[in-house]
C-alpha positions as CSV (number, residue, x, y, z in Angstrom):
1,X,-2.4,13.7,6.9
2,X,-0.6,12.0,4.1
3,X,-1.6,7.9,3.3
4,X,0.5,5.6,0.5
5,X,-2.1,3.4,-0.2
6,X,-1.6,0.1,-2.6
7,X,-4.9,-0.9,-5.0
8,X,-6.7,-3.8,-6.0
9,X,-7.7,-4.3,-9.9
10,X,-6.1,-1.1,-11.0
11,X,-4.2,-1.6,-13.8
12,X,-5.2,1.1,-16.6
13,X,-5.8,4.8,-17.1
14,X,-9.3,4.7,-17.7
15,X,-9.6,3.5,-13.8
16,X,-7.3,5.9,-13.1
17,X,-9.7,8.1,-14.3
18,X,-13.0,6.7,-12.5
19,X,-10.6,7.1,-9.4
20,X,-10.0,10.8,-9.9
21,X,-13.5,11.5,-10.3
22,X,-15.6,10.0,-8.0
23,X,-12.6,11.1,-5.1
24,X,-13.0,14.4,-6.6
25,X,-16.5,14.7,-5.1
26,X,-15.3,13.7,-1.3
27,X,-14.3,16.9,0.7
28,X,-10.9,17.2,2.7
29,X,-9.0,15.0,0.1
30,X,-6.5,15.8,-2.2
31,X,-5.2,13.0,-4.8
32,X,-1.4,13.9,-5.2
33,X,-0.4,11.1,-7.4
34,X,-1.7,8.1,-8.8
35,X,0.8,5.3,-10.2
36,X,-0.7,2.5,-12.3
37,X,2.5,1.0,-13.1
38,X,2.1,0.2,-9.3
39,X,-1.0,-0.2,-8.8
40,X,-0.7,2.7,-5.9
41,X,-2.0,6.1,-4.7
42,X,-0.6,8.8,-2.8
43,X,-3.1,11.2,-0.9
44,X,-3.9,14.1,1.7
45,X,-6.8,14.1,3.5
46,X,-8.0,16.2,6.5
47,X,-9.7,13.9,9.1
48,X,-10.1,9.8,9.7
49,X,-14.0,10.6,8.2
50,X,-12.7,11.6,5.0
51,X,-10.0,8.5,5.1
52,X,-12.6,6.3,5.7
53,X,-14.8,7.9,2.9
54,X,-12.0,7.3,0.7
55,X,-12.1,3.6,1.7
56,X,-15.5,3.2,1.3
57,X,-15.7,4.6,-2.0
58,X,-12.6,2.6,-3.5
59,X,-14.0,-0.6,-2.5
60,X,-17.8,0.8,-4.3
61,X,-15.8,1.6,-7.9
62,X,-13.8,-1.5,-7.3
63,X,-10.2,-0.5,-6.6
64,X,-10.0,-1.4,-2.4
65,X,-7.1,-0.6,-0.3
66,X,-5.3,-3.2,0.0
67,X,-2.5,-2.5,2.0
68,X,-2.4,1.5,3.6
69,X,0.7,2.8,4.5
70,X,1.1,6.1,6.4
71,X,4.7,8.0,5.5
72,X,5.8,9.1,8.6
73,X,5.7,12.5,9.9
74,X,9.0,15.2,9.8
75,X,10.1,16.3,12.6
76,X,9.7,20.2,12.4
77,X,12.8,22.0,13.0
78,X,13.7,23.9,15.7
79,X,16.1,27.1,15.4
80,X,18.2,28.1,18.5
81,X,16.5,27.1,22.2
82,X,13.3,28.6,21.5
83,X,14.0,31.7,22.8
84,X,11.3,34.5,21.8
85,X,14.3,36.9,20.4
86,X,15.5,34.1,17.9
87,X,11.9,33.8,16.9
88,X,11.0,36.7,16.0
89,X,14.2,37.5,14.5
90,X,13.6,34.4,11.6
């Protein structure tokens, strides 16, 4: 799962930096991008545990969440009517 989320009190690359590390120990989440111009992170992460473990850890450094935002998911895309010949012919 993918989450946008907007942080407090970031405003520097040396809190950039604290971010990346102490996320880096929490397993099942990926940091794709942080943005300090914005003040925002983008981020994968397997389960609602490790979401929450995310949270909790932002707020302990002091960067919380202030606003999440969860990009919505693609529709996957679907060749021909499903039929098992068209399948196994992509």
């Amino acid at each position: 799962m993918k989450a946008l989320v907007t942080l407090k009190n970031l405003k520097c690359n040396k809190g950039k930096g604290k971010i990346i590390r102490n996320l880096s120990r929490i397993l099942d989440v990926r940091i794709v991008d942080i943005n300090v111009d914005n003040g925002t992170m983008f981020f994968v992460y397997a389960n609602v545990t490790a979401f929450q473990k995310v949270k909790r850890e932002l707020f302990r450094i002091g960067y919380p969440m202030q606003t999440p935002n969860y990009p919505k998911a693609m529709a996957p895309k679907i060749y021909g009517g499903g039929r098992s010949s068209e399948i196994s012919a992509v």
